[in-house]
N, C-alpha and C positions, 0 to 999 in steps of 0.2 A: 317301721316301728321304732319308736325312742329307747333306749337302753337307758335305765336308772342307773344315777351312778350313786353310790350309798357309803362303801367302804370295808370295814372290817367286822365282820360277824360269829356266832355260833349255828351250830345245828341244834334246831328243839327234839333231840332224840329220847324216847321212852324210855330208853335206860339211867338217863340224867334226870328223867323227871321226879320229885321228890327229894330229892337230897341236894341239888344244885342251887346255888344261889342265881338262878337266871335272872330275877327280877331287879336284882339290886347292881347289876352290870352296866355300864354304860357301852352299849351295845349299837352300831351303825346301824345292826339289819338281824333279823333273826329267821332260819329258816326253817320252815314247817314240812315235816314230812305227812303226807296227804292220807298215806296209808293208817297212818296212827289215829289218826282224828277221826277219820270217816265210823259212816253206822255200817255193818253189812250191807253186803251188797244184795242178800237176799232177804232183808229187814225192811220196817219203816224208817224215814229218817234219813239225813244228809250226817248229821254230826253224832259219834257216838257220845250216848250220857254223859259218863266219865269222863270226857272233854269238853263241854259248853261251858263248864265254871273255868277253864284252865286256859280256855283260847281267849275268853272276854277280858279277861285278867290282860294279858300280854299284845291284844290288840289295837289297843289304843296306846300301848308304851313304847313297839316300836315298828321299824318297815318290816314287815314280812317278804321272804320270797318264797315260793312253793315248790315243792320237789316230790318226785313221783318216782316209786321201784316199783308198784308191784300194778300198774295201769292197765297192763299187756297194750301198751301203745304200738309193737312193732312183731305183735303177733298176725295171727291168721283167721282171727276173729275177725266178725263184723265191727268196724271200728265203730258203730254207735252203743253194742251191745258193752264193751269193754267199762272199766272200772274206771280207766281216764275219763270218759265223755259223759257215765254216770254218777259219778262221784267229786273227781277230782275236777272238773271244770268249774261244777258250781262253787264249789268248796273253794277257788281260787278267785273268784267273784265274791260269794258271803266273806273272805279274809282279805277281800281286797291284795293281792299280790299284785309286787310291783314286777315278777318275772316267773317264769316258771321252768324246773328242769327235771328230764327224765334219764333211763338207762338205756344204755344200748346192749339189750337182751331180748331172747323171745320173751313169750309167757303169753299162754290166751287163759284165761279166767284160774289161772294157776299162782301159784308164791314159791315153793319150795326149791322150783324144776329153775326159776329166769336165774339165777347165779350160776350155776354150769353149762347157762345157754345163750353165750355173745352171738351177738349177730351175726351170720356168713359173709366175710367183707369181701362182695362180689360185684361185678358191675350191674348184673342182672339185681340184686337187691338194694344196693344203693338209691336205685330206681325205685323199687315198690317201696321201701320205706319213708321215700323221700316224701313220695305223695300222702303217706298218712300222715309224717311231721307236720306237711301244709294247713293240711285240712286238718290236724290237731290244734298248733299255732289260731287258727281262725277262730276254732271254734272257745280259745283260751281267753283270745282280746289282746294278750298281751305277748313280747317274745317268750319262744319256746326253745331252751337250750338242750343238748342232748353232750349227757357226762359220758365218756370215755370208759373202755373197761375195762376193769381188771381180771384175767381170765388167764386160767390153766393149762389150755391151750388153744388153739383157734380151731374153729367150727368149720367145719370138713368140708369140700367144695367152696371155700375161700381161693380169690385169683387173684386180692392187692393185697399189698399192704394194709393196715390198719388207717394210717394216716391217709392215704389215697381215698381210701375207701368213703372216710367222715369227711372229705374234700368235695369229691362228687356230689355225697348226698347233700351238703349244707350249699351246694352250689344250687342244687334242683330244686329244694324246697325251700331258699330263703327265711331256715332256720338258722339257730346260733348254737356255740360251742359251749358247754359246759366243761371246763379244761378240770380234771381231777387229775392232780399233778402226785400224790402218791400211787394213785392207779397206775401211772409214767414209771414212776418209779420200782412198783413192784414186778410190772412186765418186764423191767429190762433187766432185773435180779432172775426172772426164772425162765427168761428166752434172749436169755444176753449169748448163748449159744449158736443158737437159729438165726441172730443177727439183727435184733432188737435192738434197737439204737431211738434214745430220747432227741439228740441231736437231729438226726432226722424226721424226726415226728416233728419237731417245732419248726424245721426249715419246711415241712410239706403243709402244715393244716393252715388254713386263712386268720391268721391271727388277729385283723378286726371284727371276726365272728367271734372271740372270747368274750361273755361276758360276765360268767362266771367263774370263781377257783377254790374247789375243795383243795385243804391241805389236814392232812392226817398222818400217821403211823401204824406201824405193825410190826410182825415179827414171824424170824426165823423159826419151825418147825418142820421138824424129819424130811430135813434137807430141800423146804419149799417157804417159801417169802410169802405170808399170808396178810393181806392188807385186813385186819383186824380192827384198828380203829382205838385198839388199845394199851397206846403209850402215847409223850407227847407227840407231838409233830417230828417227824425225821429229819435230822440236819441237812442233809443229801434235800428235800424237800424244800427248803427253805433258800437253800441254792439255787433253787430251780426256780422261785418263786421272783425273786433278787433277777433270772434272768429274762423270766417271763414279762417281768413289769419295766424290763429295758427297753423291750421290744412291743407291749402290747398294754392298751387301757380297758381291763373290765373292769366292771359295776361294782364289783363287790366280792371277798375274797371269805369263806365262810371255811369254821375251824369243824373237824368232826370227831368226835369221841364216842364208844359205844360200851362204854364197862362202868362199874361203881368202885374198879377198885384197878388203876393203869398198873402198867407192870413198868418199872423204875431200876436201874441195874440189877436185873434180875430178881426182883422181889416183888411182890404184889403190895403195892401202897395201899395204904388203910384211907374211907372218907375223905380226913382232912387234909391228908398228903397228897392224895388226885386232885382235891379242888385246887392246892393252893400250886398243883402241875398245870393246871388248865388255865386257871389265871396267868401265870405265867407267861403259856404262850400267848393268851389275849393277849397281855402288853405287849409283849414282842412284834404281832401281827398287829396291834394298833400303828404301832410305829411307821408302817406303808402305808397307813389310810389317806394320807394326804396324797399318796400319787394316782390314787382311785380314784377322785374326786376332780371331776372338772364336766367341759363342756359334753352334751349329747351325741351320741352317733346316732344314724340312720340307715338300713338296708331293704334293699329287695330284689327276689328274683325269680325265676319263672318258674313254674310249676313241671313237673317229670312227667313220668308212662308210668305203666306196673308191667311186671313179670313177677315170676313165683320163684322160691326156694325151699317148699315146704317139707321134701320129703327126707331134709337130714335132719328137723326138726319134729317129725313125727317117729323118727327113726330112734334118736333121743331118746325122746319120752319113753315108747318100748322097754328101752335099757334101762331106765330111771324105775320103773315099777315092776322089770320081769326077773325076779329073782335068775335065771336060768339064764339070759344073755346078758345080764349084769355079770357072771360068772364066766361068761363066754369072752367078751373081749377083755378082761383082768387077770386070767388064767389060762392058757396056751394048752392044759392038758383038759381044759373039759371042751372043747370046741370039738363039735361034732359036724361033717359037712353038711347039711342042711342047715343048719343056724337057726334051727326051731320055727322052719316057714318061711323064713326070708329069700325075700327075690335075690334075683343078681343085683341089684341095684343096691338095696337094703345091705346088702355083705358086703360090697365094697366100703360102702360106710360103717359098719363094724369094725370091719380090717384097720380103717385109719383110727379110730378110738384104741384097737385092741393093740397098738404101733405105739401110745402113749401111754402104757398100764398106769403107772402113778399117777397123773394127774386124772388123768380120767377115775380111777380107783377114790383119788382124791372129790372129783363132782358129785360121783354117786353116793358116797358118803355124806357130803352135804347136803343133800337134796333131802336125802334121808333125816336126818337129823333135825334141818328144817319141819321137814311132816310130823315129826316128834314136839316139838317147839308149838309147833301155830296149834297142834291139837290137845296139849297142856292149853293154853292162850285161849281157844273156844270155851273150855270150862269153865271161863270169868262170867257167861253169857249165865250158866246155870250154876249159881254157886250151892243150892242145894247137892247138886251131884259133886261137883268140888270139892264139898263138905269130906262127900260119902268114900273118895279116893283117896284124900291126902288126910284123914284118919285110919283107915285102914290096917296102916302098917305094911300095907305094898311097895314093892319097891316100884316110886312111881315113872320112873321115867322105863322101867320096865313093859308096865301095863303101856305107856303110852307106844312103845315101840311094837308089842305084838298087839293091838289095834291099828296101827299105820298099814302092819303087813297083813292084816287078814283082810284088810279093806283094798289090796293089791297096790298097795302105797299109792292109793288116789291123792290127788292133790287138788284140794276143794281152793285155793286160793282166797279171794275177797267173800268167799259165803261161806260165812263165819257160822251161820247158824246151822249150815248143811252139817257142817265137821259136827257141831254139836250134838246137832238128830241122831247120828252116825257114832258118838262118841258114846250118849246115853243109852242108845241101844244097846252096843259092842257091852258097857260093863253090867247091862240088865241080866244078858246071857252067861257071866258070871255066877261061879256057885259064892264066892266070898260075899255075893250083893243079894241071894235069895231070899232071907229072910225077908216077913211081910213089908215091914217098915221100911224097908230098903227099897224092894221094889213100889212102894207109893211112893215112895221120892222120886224114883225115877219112873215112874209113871207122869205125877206132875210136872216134874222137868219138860219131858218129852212132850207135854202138852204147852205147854211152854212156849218151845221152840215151832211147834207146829202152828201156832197162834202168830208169833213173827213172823213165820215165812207165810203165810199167809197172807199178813199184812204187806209184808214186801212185795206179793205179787198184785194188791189191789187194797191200795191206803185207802182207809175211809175219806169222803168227804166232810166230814165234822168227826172232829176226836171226844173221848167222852170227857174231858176234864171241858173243853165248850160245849155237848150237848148238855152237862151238871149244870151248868151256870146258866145256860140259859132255860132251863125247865126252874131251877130255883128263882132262877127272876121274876116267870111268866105265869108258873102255877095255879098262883089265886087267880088270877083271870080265866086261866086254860079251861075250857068245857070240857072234861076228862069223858064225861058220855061217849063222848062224838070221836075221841081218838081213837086210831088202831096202832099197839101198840108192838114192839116190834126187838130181839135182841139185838146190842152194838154188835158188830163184826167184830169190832177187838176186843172182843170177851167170849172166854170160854167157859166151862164147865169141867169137872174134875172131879172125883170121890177118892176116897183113901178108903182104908179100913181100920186104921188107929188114928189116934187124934195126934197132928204132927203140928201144933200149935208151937207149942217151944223149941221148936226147930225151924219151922218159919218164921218164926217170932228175933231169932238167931244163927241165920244163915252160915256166916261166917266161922261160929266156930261152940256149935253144938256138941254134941257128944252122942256117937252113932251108935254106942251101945243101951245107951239109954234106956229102962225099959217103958213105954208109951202105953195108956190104957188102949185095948182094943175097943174102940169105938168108929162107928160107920163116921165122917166128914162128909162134907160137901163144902168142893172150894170153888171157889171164883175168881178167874186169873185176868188180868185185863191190863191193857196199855194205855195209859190216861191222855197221852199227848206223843208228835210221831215219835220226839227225840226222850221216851221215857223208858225203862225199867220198866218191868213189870211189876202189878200189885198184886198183891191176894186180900181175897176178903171170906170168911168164910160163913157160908148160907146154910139158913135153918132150911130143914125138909122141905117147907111150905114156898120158902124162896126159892130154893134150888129147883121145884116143880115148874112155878111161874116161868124162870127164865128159861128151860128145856121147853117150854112147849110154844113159846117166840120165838122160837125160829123160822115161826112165820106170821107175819103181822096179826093180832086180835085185839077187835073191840073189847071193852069191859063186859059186856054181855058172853062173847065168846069164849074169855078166859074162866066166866065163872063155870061155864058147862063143862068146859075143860078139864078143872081140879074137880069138877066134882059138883059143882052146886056152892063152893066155897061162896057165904057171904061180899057181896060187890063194896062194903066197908072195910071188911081185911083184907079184899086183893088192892084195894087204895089205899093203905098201910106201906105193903108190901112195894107197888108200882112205885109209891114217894121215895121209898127206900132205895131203891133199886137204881132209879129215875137220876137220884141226888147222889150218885155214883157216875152216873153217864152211863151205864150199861145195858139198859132199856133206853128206847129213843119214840117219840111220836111221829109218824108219817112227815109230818110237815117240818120236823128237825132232822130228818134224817139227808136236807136238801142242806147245804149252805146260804144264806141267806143273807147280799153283802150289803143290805140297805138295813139290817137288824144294827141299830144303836150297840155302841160300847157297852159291855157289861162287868161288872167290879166282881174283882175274883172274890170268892168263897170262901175267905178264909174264916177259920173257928167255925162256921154256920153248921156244919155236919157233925152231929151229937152224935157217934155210931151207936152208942150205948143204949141210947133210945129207940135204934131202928131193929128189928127181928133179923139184924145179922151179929152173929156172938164176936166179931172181931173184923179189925181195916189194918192188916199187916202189910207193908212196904219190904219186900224183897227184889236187889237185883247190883246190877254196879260190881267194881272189885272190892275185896276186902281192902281195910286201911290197913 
């Protein structure tokens, strides 16, 4: 495979997003973290909402390269089931990357747990990972680099070194090296003991495998070097970069920042002081791009075995969620001999965790904190319930942390929508949320998210925003007798018991005391297209009947026995209505149809005001 050679870049990180001038940078390469973009992994949809206006934007301005943390590429998962081969592949194809890189962590369908879980740098896993690098790489198109890691201590049953180890494996699988040069840096600030040595990392790893170079900063706390991402670049880095580029030619050298606000001798810079720090080091790291730049390399090499490593990785996780051997290898007086069920095998792996208390002390923490993080982050999905939390006057990262624990710190990873079901629940059972109007919020929420994961497990074939268009095209000709009519999959059905009209109407930032007439609702939640938000629309009695009783296909005859006898001119009211939403479909739209002519979107043509539904309210997205 050709290695691009590009030159000097940023990271497009979430934290930067909004306040940075990325667009107006003269920029070699910009790279995309995959996880940020994507839709759930248990949604419809490749690209989340919130990002299709943000990627179109900066797609055509500059080279993208792609990078992956939370993939579980070098888990114990089935490697087709994983968020890499689901998500992230395509999504490197749809963004055209010219390279792709991942982490050397576990993680299967998790996010919180892969930072306190480096690889086991063993010759037996060298092996297995090697071959899912391969069959990753393939299945990408393009090289596949694997960044280097920063870790608190090494993962128990490790028998090389770290450099050895990425040696082997990029030997077996005819992958590449992603060289993250503060990741270098901070290991040999907190295992410069143990006998960490950078000098020997660079004399061991194949250095025509670099093709890529994170360069970053961080900082000391309680007495441990945390690669944070937030200060500039480390001069000690920049050293290294200076020797890296003596000795090796990669693609492309990419700057990483993760705060809005760096920390600067010791003070926290405000906006315009971070921006005008990060520019900064752009220019400085401009100044190598010329030695980035030249002719193509080319590599390949043979493909590996498997063997397993999986039981200090399951051994882990245990720790990570069980309050009681989380307490077991951090504290030397609560260990009891049995170790709460653990084998001999299982204990030996303890013992070497409970041999590092602080750093280990240090994982668990994170992991945690993490679960706290990404289940605040699910609530962007239902900002109704968002609403209902961060007015409150809870203290939210409270709530958010006894939720993580009562759910036994599960860690739902890329199914974003699971944490959500699992979040809406958790604050339903709440006495602060009892009240009625509270629980219709999260009632509708919850249907909500039940409608997505639904969708996630079986996309419709036509979405309703093409079944709208094309019933409004075809209508006047359509024999409407002769149809059987039938509810969209991505439409559901919903009641309240006060009118929450002004609060759907105002997501973002309603007033939950409010007090609301008690009146019966009927709402209508629906996803118009894969990569949409949800709408709402809310249905008179008469509608709300119709579409509850399509849930299984009927003729206009059938529907009118149905309701009742209701006249077959008001259920053709209704069906128009319904119809020119996409959320009823006719048998023969319910197929795709790829010889059906182009049809001109709809815009203005939907008078709601005139159809028997009292409102067409759009809810979903983050707040601005």
């Amino acid at each position: 495979m050709s290695v691009p050679r590009l030159g000097v870049g940023l990271q497009f990180n979430p934290e930067l997003i909004g306040w940075f001038p990325f667009l107006s940078q003269p920029l070699d390469a910009l790279e995309i973290l995959f996880d940020s973009v994507m839709s759930p992994l248990d949604g419809p949809g490749l690209v989340s909402p919130r990002a299709i206006d943000l990627m179109r934007d900066i797609m055509g301005k500059y080279p993208l390269l792609g990078h992956s943390n939370y993939g579980g590429d070098f888990g114990f998962d089935d490697l087709m089931s994983t968020a890499a081969v689901r998500r992230h592949v395509p999504l490197s194809q749809k963004f055209n990357v010219a390279s792709v890189a991942n982490h050397c962590f576990y993680g299967d369908a998790s996010w919180s747990d892969v930072w306190s879980s480096p690889l086991q740098f063993s010759r037996a896993e060298a092996v297995r990972v090697a071959a899912r690098a391969r069959a990753l790489q393939d299945l990408y198109g393009v090289p596949l680099a694997h960044e280097n890691a920063a870790y608190y201590r090494v993962c128990p049953g490790s028998d090389l070194p770290e450099e050895e180890f990425l040696a082997r494996m990029l030997e077996l699988s005819g992958t590449y090296l992603h060289l993250d040069l503060h990741n270098l840096y901070a290991n040999e600030q907190n295992h410069r003991a143990s006998g960490y040595s950078i000098r020997r990392f660079l004399s061991t790893i194949p250095l025509d495998r670099i093709i890529t170079i994170h360069m970053a900063g961080g900082r000391w706390i309680k007495g441990q070097y945390h690669d944070l991402h937030d200060t500039q670049v480390a001069e000690a880095v920049w050293d290294l970069l200076d020797d890296v580029l003596s000795r090796a030619r990669p693609g492309a050298v990419i700057l990483e920042y993760e705060t809005q606000s760096l920390s600067c001798d010791g003070e926290m810079a405000d906006t315009e002081r971070t921006t005008d720090l990060i520019l900064s080091d752009l220019e400085r790291g401009q100044g190598v791009g010329s030695r980035l730049r030249g002719s193509e390399q080319a590599y390949d090499a043979q493909r590996g075995c498997l063997v397993e490593a999986r039981l200090v990785w399951d051994t882990w996780r245990r720790v990570l969620r069980d309050d009681r051997l989380a307490n077991w290898v951090v504290n030397p007086n609560s260990r009891t001999e049995d170790a709460y069920g653990c084998t001999a095998d299982e204990l030996a792996i303890l013992m070497e965790y409970a041999g590092t208390p602080a750093p280990t002390e240090s994982n668990i923490g994170m992991y945690r904190r993490g679960l706290v993080r990404n289940a605040l982050g699910a609530l962007d999905l239902v900002p109704l319930t968002r609403r209902l939390l961060y007015a409150s006057g809870l203290d939210i990262e409270a709530v958010a942390s006894e939720f993580v624990q009562s759910g036994g710190y599960a860690d739902n990873g890329p199914y974003f929508w699971r944490t959500a079901a699992c979040f809406v629940a958790y604050l339903a059972g709440r006495a602060e949320f009892f009240s009625r109007p509270h629980q219709d919020v999260l009632a509708i929420d919850a249907a909500g998210v039940a409608l997505a994961r639904r969708l996630g497990e079986a996309a419709p074939l036509i979405w309703p925003n093409t079944a709208a268009e094309i019933f409004l095209a075809e209508s006047l000709s359509m024999n409407l007798q002769s149809i059987r009519f039938v509810a969209h999959p991505a439409a559901t059905l919903i009641s309240s018991s006060y009118d929450l009209t002004p609060w759907i109407e105002n997501p973002f930032d309603f007033d939950p005391g409010q007090d609301l007439e008690a009146s019966p609702r009927q709402w209508l939640i629906y996803v118009p297209a894969a990569e949409s938000t949800h709408e709402y629309a809310e249905l008179s009695q008469r509608a709300a009947c119709l579409f509850d009783v399509l849930s299984v296909p009927k003729s206009l005859v059938e529907l009118s026995t149905a309701l009742n006898d209701v006249p077959q001119a008001n259920l053709l009211a209704l069906i128009h209505s319904l119809a020119g939403l996409g959320v009823i479909v006719s048998g023969s739209d319910a197929q795709p149809n790829p010889s059906r002519p182009a049809i001109a979107s709809r815009k203005g043509t939907l008078a709601v005001d005139d159809l028997p539904l009292a409102s067409d309210l759009i809810c979903g997205g983050a707040p601005p």
